[in-house]
C-alpha positions in Angstrom: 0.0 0.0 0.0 1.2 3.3 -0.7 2.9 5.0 2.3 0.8 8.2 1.8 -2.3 6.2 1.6 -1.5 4.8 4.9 -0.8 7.9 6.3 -4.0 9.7 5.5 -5.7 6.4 6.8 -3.6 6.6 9.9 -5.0 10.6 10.4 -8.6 9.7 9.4 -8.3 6.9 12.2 -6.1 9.1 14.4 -9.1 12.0 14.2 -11.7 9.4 15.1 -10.2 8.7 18.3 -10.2 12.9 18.8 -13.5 12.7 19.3 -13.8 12.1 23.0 -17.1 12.4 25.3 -15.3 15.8 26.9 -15.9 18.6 24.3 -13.1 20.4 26.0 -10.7 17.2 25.2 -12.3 16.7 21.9 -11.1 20.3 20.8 -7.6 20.0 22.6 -6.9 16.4 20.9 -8.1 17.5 17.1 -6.2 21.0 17.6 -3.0 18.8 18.0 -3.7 16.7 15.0 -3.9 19.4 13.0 -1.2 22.1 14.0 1.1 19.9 15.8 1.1 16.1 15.4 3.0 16.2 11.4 5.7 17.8 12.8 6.4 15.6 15.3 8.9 13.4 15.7 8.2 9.2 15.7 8.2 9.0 19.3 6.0 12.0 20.2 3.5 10.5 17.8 3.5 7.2 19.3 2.5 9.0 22.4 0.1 10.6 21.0 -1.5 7.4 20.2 -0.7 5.9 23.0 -2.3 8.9 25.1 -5.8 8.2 22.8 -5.8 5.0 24.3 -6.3 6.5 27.7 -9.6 7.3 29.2 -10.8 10.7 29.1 -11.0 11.6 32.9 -7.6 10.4 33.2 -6.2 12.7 30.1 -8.4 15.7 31.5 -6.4 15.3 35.0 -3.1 15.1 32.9 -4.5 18.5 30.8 -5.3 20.4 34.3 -2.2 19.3 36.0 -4.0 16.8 38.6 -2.0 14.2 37.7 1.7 14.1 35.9 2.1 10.5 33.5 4.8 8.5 34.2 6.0 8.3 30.7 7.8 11.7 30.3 7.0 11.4 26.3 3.1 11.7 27.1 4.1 14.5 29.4 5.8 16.0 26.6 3.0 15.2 24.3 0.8 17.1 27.7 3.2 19.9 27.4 2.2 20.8 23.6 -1.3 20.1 23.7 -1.6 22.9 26.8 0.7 25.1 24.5 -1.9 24.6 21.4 -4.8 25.0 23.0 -3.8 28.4 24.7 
């Protein structure tokens, strides 16, 4: 399969899982995708994904400061979304 195929697959999937049941996530997460997540590297995006997987209340506390992940790439990942959505 072509690599750019894949990759706009991977997005479309990627901005799927964006859409959370916490509007304030939902904007936060999809702002990311778009302004932030191409330009990261392999690792931050892997993060990203994995931070997807997480359940919202859990990224919210993350978000608000609440809670710091142990995985200092989804805190870095943490540190940009806050920085995007100001």
């Amino acid at each position: 399969m072509n690599q750019e195929v894949t990759s706009a697959t991977n997005l479309s999937r990627m901005r799927w899982h964006c859409r959370r049941g916490m509007r304030e996530l939902d904007v936060l997460l999809t702002r990311y995708l778009e302004t932030t997540y191409n330009q990261s590297t392999p690792i931050q995006q892997q993060a990203f994904a994995d931070l997807l997987d997480l359940q919202d209340p859990v990224i919210m506390a993350y978000v608000i400061g609440k809670e710091t992940p142990v995985r200092p790439e989804i805190a870095d990942v943490i540190r940009q979304l806050t920085r995007v959505g100001s």
